[in-house]
NUGU-176290 format. One record per residue (C-alpha): residue in one letter; z negated, x negated, y. Coordinates in steps of 0.25 Angstrom, whole numbers, padded with zeros to 4 digits, always signed. Example, Ala and Ser with C-alpha at 12.3 -4.5 7.8 and 13.67 -1.06 7.14 Angstrom:
! residues 2
A-0031-0049-0018 S-0029-0055-0004 
***
This chain:
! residues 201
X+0000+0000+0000 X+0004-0005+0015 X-0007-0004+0025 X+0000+0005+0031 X+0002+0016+0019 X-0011+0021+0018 X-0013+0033+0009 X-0018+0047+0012 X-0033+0051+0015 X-0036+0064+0011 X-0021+0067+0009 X-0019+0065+0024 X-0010+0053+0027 X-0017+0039+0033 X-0008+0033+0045 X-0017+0020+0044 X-0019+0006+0039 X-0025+0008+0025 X-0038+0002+0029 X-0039+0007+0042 X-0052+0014+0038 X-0060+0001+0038 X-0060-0003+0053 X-0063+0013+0057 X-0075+0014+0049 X-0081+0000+0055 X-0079+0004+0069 X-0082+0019+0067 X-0094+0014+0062 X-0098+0004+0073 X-0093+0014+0085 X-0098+0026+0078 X-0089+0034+0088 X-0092+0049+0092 X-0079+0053+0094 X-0065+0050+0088 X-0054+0055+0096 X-0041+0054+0086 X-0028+0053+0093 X-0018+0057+0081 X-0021+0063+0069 X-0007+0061+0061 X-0010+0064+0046 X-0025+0065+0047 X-0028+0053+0039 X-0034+0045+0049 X-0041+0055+0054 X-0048+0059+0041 X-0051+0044+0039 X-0060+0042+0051 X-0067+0054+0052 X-0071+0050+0040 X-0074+0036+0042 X-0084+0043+0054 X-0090+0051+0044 X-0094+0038+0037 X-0098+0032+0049 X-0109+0045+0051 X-0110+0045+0065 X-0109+0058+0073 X-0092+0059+0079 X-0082+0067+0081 X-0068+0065+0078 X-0056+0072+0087 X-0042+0069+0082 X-0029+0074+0088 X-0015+0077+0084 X-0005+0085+0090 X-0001+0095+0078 X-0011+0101+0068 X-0009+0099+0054 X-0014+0106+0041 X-0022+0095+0037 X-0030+0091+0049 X-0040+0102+0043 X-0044+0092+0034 X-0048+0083+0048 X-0055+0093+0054 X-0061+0097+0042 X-0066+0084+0041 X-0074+0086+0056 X-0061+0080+0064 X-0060+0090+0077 X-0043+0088+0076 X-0038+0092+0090 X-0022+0096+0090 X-0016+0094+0103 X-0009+0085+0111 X-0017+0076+0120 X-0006+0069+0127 X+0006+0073+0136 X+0021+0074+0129 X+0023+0060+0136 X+0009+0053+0129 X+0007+0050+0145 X-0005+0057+0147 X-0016+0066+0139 X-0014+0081+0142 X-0019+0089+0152 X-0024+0100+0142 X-0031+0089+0132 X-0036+0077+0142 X-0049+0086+0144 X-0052+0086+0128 X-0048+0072+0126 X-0055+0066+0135 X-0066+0073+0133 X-0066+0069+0117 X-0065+0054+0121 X-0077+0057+0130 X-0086+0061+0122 X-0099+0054+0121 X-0103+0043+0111 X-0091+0035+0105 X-0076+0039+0105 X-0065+0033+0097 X-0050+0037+0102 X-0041+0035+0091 X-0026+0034+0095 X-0018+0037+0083 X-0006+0046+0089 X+0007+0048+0094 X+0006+0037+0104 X-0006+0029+0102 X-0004+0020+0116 X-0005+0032+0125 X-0016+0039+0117 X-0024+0025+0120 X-0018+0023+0134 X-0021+0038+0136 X-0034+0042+0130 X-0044+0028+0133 X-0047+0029+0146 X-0055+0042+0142 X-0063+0034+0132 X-0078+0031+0136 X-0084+0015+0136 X-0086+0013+0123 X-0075+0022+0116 X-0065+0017+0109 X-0049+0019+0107 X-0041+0016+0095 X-0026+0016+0092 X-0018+0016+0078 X-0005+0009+0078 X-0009-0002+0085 X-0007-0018+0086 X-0013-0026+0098 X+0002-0030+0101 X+0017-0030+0095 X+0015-0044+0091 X+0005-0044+0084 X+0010-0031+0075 X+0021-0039+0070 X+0015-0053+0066 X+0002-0046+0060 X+0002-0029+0060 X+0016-0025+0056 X+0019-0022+0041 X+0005-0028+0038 X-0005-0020+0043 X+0002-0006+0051 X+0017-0004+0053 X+0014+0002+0066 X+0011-0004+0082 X+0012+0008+0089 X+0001+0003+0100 X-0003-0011+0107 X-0013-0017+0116 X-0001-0017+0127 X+0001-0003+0125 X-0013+0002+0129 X-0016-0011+0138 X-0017-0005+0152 X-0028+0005+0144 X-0034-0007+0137 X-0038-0014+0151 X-0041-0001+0156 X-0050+0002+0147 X-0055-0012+0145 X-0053-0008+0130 X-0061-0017+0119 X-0054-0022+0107 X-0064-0019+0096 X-0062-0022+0080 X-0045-0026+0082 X-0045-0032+0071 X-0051-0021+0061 X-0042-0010+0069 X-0029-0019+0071 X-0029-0021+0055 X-0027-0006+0054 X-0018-0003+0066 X-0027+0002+0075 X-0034-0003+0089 X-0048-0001+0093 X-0053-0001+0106 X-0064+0000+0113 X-0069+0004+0128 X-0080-0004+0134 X-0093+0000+0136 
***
């Protein structure tokens, strides 16, 4: 099996390195986060996955995940406590959040204690370019797809690790220095495709 073919959960397909569980369950369990503010639910999978890993974890959270279009088996997520929201949060041109849905979104990235933000949709640079600022000191913001820069996905990511760069430090760097955003366990994350990020304190 390729990294990149990982088998189903629970039937529901997994859109992820096969051990991208691993790096999640050490950082859920040193943030302990309060809310999980999912941006793309795609199969489910992932979703599944880390709500359950929060389980493990056995501190008190909430997980929100959104995707534009319902489908007959995100029951099974919000049968499992996931609050799944169907809407979409940003404008036709991904240029800026919705009028109708800035108040919600905001308002769940807001919400006391610790928030992760996990980008994980249609366009993953402007969920991050879009959704950070909102973020309290001390939150943090993750993205899928991503390698720090193109270089470095084809000497050591490409048809090794993940077949896809679909977001890079230079794509998110004028939110990166606005934000004073922390690097935190890159290695760990980068292994699986995914950033982590962290707001200072």
């Amino acid at each position: 099996m390729q990294p990149f073919e990982h088998g189903p959960i629970e039937g529901l397909i997994c859109q992820q390195h096969k051990d991208f569980q691993h790096p999640f369950r050490k950082f859920f369990n040193e943030v302990k986060p309060t809310t999980v503010v999912e941006i793309g639910i795609g199969q489910g999978a992932t979703s599944l996955a880390l709500n359950r890993i929060l389980k493990e974890v056995g501190h008190e959270y909430e997980m929100i995940s959104y995707e534009l279009y319902p489908q007959g088996w995100y029951s099974m997520l919000s049968n499992e406590g996931i609050t799944v929201r169907i809407c979409n949060l940003f404008t036709d041109d991904y240029q800026n959040i919705r009028d109708s849905n800035k108040d919600e979104i905001v308002n769940n990235l807001q919400r006391p204690g610790t928030t992760v933000l996990l980008c994980d949709g249609g366009l993953k640079r402007m969920e991050v370019n879009l959704l950070t600022d909102y973020l309290k000191p001390g939150d943090f913001v993750m993205a899928h797809d991503y390698v720090r820069n193109k270089e470095y996905f084809e000497e050591a990511i490409n048809h090794r690790i993940w077949n896809w760069c679909e977001i890079t430090d230079e794509d998110i760097q004028e939110t990166i220095d606005r934000n004073n955003l922390e690097v935190y366990m890159r290695d760990e994350f980068q292994n699986v495709a995914w950033m982590c990020r962290r707001k200072p304190l």
